[in-house]
C-alpha positions in Angstrom: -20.9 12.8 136.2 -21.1 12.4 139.8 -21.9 8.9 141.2 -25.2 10.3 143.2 -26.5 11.7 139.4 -28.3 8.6 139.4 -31.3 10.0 137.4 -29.2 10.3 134.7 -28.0 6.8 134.9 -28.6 4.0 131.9 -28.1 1.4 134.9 -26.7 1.4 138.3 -25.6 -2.2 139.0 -23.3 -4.3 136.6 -22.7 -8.1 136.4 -19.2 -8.4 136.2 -19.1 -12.1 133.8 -15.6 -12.9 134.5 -13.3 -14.0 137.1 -9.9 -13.8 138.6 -8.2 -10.5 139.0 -10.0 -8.7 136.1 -13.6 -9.5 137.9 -11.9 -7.9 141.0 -10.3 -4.9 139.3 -13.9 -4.5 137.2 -15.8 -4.5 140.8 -13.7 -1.7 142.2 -14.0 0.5 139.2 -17.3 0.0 139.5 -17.3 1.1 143.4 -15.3 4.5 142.5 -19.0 5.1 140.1 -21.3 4.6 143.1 -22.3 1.5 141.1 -23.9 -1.8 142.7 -22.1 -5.4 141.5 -23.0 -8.9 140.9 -20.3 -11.2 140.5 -20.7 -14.9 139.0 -18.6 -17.9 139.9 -18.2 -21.6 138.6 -18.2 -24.6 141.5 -14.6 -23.8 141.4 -14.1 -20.1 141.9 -16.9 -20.5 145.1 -14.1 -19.1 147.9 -12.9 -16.3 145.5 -11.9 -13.0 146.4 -14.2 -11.6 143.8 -17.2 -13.5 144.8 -16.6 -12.3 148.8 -16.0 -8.5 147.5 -19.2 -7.7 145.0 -22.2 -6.9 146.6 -24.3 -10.3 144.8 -23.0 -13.3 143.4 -24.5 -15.9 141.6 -23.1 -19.4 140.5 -23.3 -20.6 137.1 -22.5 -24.4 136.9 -19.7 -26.5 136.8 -15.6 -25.6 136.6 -15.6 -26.3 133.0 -16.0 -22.8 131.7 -18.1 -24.3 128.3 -20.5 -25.1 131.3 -20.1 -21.5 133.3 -18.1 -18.7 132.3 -18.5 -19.3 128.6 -22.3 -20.4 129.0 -24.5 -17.1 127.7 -28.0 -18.5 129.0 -26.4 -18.7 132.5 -25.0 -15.7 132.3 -27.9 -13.9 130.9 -30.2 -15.7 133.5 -28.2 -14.6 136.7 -28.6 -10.8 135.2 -31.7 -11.0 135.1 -32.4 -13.0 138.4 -30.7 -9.9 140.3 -32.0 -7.2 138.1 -28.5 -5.6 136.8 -28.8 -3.4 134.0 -25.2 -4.1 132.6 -22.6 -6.8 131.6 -19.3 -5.8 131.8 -17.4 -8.9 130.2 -13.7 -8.6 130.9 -11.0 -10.1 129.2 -11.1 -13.5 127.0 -14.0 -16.1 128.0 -17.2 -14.1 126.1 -15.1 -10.3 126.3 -14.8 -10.4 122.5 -18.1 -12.4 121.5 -20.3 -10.8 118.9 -23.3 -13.0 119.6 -22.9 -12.4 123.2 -22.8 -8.9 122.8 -26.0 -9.2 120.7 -27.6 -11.3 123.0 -27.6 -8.7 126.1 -28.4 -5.3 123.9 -31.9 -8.0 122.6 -32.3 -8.7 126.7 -32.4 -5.1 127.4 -29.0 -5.4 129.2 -26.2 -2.7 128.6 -22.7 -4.4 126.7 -20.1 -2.5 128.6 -17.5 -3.0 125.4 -18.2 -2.2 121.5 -20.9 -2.9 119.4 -21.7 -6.1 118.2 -20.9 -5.4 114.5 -17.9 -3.7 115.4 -16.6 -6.6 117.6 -17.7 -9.0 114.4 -15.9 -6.6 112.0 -12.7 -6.1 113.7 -12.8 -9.3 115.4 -12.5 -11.3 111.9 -8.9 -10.1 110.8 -9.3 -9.9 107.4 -12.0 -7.6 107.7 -10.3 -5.6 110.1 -7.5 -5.1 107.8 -9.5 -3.8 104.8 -11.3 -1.4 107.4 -7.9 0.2 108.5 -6.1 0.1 105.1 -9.3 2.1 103.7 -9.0 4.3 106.7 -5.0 5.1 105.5 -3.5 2.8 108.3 -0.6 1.0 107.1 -0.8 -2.9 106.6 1.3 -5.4 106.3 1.5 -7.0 102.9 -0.8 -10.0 102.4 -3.9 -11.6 101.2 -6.6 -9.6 100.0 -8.7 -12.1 102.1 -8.8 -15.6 103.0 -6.7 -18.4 101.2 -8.8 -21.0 99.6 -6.2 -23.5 99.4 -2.6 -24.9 99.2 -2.4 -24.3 96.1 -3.4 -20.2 96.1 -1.0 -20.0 99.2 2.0 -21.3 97.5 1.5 -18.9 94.4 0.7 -16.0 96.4 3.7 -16.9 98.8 6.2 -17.0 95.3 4.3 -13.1 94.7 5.0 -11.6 98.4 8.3 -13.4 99.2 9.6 -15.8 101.6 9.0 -15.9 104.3 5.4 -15.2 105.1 3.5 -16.1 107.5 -0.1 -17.9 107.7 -2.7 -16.6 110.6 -6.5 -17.8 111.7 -8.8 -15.2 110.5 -10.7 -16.0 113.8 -7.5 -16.6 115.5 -5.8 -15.2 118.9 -3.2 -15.9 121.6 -0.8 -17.8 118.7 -3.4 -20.5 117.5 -3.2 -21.0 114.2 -0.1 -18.8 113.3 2.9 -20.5 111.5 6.2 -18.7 110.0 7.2 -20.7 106.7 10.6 -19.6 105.3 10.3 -22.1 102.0 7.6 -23.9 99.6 8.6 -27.0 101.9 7.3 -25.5 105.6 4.3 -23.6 103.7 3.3 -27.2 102.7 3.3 -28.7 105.7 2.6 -25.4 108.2 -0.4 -24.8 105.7 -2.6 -27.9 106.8 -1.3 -28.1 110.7 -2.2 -24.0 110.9 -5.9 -24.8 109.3 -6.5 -27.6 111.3 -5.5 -26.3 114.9 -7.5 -23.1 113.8 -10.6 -25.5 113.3 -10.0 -26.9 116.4 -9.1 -23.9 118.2 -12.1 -21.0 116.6 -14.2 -24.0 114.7 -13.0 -22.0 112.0 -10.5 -23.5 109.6 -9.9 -20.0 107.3 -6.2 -18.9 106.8 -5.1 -15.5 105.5 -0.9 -14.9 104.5 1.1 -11.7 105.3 5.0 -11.0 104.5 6.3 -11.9 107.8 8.4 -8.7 109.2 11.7 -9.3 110.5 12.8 -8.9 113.7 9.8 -6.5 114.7 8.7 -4.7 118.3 5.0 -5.8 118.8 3.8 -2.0 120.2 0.2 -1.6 120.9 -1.7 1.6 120.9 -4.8 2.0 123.8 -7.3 4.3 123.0 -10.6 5.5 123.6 -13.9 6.8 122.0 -17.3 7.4 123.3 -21.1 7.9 121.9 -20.6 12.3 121.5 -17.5 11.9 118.8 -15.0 12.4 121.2 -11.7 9.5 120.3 -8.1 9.7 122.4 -5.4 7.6 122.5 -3.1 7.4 125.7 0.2 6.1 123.6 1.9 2.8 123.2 2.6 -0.3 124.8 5.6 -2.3 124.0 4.9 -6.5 124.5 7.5 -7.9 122.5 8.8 -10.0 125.1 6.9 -12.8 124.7 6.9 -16.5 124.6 5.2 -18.6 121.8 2.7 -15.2 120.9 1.7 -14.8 124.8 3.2 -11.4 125.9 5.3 -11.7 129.4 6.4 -8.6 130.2 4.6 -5.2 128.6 6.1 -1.7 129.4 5.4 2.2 128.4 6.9 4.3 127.2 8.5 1.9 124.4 12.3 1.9 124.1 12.3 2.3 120.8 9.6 5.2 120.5 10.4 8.2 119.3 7.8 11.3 120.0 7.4 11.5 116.3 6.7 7.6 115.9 4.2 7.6 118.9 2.2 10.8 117.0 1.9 9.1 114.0 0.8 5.3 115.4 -1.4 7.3 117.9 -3.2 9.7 115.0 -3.8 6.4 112.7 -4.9 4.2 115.7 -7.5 6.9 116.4 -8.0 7.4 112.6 -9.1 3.9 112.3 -11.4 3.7 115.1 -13.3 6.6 114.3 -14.2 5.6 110.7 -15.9 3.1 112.5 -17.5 5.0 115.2 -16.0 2.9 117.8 -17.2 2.7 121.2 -15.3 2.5 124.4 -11.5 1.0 125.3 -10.0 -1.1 122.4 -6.0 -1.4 121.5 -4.8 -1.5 117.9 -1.9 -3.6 117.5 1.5 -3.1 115.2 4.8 -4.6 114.4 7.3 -2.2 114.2 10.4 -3.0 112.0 13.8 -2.3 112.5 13.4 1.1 110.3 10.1 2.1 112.3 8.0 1.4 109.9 4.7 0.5 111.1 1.9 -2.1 110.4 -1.9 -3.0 111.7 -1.8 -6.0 112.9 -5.1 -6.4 115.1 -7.6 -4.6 117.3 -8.8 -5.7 120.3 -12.1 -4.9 120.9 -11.9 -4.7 125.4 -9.7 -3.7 128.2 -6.2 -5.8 127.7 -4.5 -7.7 130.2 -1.8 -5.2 130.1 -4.0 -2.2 130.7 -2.5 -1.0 134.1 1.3 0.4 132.8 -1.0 2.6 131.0 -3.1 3.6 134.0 0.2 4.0 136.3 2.2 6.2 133.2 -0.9 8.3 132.2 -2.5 8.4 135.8 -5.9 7.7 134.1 -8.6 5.0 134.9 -9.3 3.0 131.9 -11.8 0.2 133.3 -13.5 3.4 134.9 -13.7 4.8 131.4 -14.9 2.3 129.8 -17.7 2.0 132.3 -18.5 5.6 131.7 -19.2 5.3 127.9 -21.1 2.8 128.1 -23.5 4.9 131.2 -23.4 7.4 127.8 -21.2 9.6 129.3 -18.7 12.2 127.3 -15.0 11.6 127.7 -13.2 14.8 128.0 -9.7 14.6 127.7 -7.2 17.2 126.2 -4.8 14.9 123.7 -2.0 16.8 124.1 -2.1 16.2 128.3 -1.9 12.7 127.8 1.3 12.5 127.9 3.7 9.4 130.4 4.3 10.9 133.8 6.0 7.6 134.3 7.8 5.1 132.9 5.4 1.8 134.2 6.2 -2.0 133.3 4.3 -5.1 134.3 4.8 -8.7 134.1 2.3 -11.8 134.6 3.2 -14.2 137.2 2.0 -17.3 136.5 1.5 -21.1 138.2 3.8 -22.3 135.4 7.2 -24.1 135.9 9.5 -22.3 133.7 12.1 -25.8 134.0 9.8 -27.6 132.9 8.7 -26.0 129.7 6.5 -24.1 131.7 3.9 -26.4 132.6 1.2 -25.2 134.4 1.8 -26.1 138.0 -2.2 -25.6 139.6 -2.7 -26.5 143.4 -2.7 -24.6 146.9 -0.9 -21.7 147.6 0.5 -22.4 151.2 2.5 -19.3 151.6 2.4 -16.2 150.0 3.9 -12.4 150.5 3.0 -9.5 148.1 5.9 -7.0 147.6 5.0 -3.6 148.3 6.0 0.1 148.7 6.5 3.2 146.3 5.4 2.4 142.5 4.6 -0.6 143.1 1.2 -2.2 142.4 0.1 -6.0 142.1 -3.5 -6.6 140.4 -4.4 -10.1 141.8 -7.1 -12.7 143.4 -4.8 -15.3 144.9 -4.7 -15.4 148.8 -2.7 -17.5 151.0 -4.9 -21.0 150.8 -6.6 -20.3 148.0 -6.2 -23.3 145.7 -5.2 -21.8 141.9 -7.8 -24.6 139.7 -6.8 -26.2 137.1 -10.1 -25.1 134.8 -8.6 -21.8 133.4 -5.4 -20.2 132.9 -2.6 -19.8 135.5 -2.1 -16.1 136.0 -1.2 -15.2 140.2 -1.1 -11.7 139.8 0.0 -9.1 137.8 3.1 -7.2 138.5 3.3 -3.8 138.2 5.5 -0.5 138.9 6.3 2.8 138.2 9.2 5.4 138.3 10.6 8.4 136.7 12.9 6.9 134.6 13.1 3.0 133.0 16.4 2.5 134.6 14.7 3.2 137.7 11.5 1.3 136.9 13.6 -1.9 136.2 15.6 -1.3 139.2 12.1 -1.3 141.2 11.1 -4.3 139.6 14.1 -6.7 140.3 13.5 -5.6 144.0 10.0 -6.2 143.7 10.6 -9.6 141.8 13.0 -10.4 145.0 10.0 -9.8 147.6 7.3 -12.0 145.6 7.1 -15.5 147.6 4.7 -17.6 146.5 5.1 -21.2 148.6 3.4 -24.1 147.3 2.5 -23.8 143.6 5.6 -23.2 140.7 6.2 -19.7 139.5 7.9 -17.5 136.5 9.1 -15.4 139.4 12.6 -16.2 138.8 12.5 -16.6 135.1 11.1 -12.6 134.7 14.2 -11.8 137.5 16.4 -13.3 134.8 15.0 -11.1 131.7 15.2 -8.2 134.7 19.1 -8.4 134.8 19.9 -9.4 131.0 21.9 -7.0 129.8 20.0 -6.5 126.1 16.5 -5.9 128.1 18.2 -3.7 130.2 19.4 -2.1 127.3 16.3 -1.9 125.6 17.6 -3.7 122.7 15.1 -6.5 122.0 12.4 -7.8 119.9 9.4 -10.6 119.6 12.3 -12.9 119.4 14.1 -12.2 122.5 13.3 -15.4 124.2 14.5 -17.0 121.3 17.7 -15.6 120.0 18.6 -14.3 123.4 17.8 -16.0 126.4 18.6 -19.4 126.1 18.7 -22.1 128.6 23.0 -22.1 130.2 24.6 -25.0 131.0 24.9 -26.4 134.4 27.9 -24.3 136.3 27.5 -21.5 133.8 26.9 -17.7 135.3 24.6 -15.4 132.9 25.6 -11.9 132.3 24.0 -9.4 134.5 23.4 -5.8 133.6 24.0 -3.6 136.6 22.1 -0.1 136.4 23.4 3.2 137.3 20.5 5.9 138.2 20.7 8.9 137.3 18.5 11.6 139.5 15.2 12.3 137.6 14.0 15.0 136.0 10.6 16.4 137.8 8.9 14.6 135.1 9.3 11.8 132.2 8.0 13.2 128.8 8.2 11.0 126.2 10.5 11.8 124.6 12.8 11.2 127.1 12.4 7.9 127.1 13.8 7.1 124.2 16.6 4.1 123.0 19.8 6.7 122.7 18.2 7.4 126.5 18.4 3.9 127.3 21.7 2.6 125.3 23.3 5.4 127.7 22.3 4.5 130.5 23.5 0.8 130.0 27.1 2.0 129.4 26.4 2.2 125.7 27.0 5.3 122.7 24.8 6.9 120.6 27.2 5.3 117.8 27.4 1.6 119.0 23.9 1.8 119.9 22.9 2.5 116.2 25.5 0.4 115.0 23.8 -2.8 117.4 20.9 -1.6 116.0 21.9 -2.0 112.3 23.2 -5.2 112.8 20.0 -6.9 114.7 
């Protein structure tokens, strides 16, 4: 549809309910459609970029986002007070919020995301497991549901074998997940995981799943929209990541194979449809060292991580999402979506990495942007703009593009290299550290990389740098190009040792 069709049109203005980069990137989607936007703001966000950029803006209380961004009256008010026909919710504060969702289809107000049932359903993780096991995605072994008590945990821990792991049925983001490799840590991980998920989702409900060694946490984006029509634009890989928060996302996975990504792909797609899904959502899986797969989670909006799909597919996915919920028909051939590019993104944040990566809030006194060919940065931070200390620290996102991951990377440290930020702390030079280490640049990593790998060196001590060697690109990256023999080459590795490192992981 054409963005003068406006007859056509379920609403023409949205209230973007968010804030930070994702309110900005939401607003120029939003342009692109011909669409009018209101942005909200706390007392704290008043001199932010997306406030000055959308075409009304309302503010909704106090910085403490119980009292703004996570206050549905407010929200719902300031929609109606400027007559938008549309909430388009983001990422975390009220993005994946059943009752929310409920609350704007009762006020006459279009939810840009899923349904309310099916963010309810898939949002409580036990359900969403049954859902995909009856549609034939592959699980990990677990619960049937949630563990009563201590005592049903420790039995059914003895049944699935050490070690397991116990997870928040309403959890996210890490709260309420804890590995126990004995009877001894499932005793005293079962109680500290039910009580920070109390405090955490005011929820205090465990489930238990075999915990799968050594895994690749690779993500699936897909679409689907009100006519029956479900794609998926591939994987995601966002192993490395530091206590369950992903860092550093990229596409095409290193260790994807074309036959792994058809299958994941056709089962992520298989399990939305039996649900009728509507719009952008990402099923989640862990990947073992044998490539066998297992659901994890779905998220039920655009992910933070969204844009190394947009830059490898060339597709707009907030613009997408908008579209089904206008009730448009999303017409892609699944075949075409194939990566033009090999695209990787990290998340600089106000943290200092020295110091346990405490989150370092204040006013940016001097900042450059790094810039040129492939290279894209997603962000709401300006030079004097003061990061708060209200919400979470994220500067910008980091993102670029090539032909090949060896180039990709190679863009990347250089882009890494031009990113000053003066005045706040930054991960900067902790991501140009995973940038050069030769096992990332190798491809050869998992969700414990910062762990096993990538430890702290003592004073004096030089770390191991992995130089690159580019090799001139082919006119474009399929897939299966892209693939770990592809990558242990490149590093200076065989095909033999680079099964054999595999083996022994």
């Amino acid at each position: 549809m054409l963005p003068n069709d406006e007859e056509m049109r379920l609403f023409d203005k949205v209230l973007v309910a968010n804030r930070g980069e994702i309110a900005l990137r939401v607003i120029r989607a939003c342009k692109v459609l011909g669409l009018k936007t209101v942005a909200v703001y706390s007392e704290a966000d008043r001199d932010s970029l997306h406030v000055r950029f959308a075409d009304e803006d309302v503010c909704i209380g106090p910085p403490a986002a119980g009292k703004s961004y996570l206050d549905m009256k407010r929200i719902i008010a300031a929609a109606e007070v400027t007559n938008a026909g549309a909430i388009h919710p983001g990422y975390g504060f009220l993005a994946e919020n059943a009752d929310f969702a409920e609350v704007c289809e009762s006020c006459g107000l279009t939810f840009i995301g899923p349904t309310p049932e099916q963010i309810r359903d898939l949002g409580d993780k036990v359900k969403a497991k049954e859902i995909m096991k009856k549609a034939g995605v592959p699980v990990i072994p677990g619960s049937e549901g949630v563990v009563p008590n201590f005592e049903t945990a420790a039995r059914l821990a003895d049944d699935i074998g050490y070690p397991v792991m116990l997870k928040a049925v309403a959890g996210g983001g890490g709260k309420g997940m804890r590995m126990c490799r004995n009877m001894a840590e499932l005793e005293r991980n079962w109680y500290v995981a039910s009580t920070e998920a109390a405090n955490s989702f005011s929820n205090p409900d465990l489930y238990m799943e075999k915990l799968v060694l050594n895994p690749h946490h690779v993500e699936i984006q897909l679409i689907g929209d009100t006519h029956g029509n479900y794609y998926h634009f591939g994987e995601r890989d966002c192993s490395i990541q530091r206590r369950h928060q992903k860092l550093i996302e990229e596409t095409p996975s290193p260790l994807m194979t074309p036959e792994l990504r058809q299958k994941m792909g056709e089962a992520a797609v298989k399990g939305a449809r039996d649900v009728n899904y509507r719009g952008v959502g990402t099923i989640e899986f862990l990947v073992d060292e044998e490539l066998n797969y297992y659901f994890m989670e779905m998220n039920t909006r655009i992910q933070v991580e969204h844009p190394i799909t947009e830059e490898a597919l060339e597709v707009d996915l907030v613009k997408d999402q908008i579209r089904v919920a206008m009730g448009e028909r999303i017409e892609y051939k699944q075949e075409e979506l194939v990566h033009k590019w090999a695209s990787i993104e990290c998340r600089i944040n106000a943290e200092d990495p020295d110091k346990d990566f405490r989150p370092g809030p204040g006013t940016i006194t001097g900042l450059h942007i790094p810039g040129g060919p492939g290279v894209r940065v997603d962000r709401a931070v300006y030079t004097k703009y003061t990061i708060p200390p209200f919400y979470d620290s994220l500067i910008a996102k980091l993102i670029v593009r090539a032909r090949t991951r060896e180039e990709a990377i190679m863009r990347m440290r250089n882009a890494l290299s031009e990113f000053v930020v003066e005045g706040v702390p930054t991960t900067v030079s902790f991501h140009e550290r995973i940038f050069t280490h030769p096992d990332f640049v190798a491809g050869n990593y998992d969700i414990n990389f910062l762990e096993s790998k990538f430890k702290k060196l003592p004073a004096g001590e030089e770390e191991p740098r992995a130089e690159l060697t580019l090799k001139r690109p082919a006119e474009k990256v399929e897939p299966e190009t892209v693939t770990r023999p592809e990558v242990a080459k490149a590093a200076g590795t065989s095909d033999q040792e680079e099964a054999t490192t595999r083996t022994e992981k």
